[in-house]
N, C-alpha and C positions, 0 to 999 in steps of 0.2 A: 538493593531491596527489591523484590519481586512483588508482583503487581496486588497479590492477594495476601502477601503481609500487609502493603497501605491499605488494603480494603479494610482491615481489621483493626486498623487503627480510628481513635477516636479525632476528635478535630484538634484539640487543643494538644494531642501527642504529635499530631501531625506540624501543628503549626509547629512545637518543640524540636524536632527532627529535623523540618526545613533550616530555620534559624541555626542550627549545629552544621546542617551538610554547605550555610553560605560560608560560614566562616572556616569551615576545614578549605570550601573550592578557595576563599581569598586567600589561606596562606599556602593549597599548592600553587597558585598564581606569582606569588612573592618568590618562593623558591626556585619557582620555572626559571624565572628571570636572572637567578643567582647562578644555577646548574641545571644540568640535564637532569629529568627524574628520573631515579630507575625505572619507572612502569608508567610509559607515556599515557597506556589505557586507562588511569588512575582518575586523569582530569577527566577523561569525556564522561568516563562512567559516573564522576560526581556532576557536572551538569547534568545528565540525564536524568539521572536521581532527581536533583529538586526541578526540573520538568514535569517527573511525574508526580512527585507532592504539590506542585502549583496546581496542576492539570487534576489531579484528586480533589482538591480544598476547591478549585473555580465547581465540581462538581456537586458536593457537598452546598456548598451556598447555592446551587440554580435548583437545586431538590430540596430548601430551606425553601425556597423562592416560592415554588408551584406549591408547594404543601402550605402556606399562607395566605395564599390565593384559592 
């Protein structure tokens, strides 16, 4: 997912998406361990992913933060 589709997303899609992109990384995890994947780039690019939906949501809350204050 590129960076200006999370932009676009709302929080509670976002928090939805993360929660989907742990549980796809936990069962490429499981399978790693069973076989080789065919597309090693598979896993990094799904941690990256919820990297940057974490890193979007920590944002999202510190601009909650200052706009309350």
């Amino acid at each position: 997912m590129k960076k200006y589709e999370m932009a676009a997303l709302s929080k509670q899609e976002l928090i939805d998406r993360l929660k989907v992109l742990e549980e796809r990384l936990a069962d490429i995890n499981f399978y790693r361990v069973i076989e080789q994947p065919q597309n090693p780039m598979v896993f990094r690019n799904s941690r990256r992913d919820i990297a940057r939906m974490k890193h979007r949501l920590n944002q999202l809350a510190i601009s909650e933060q200052k706009s309350v204050l």
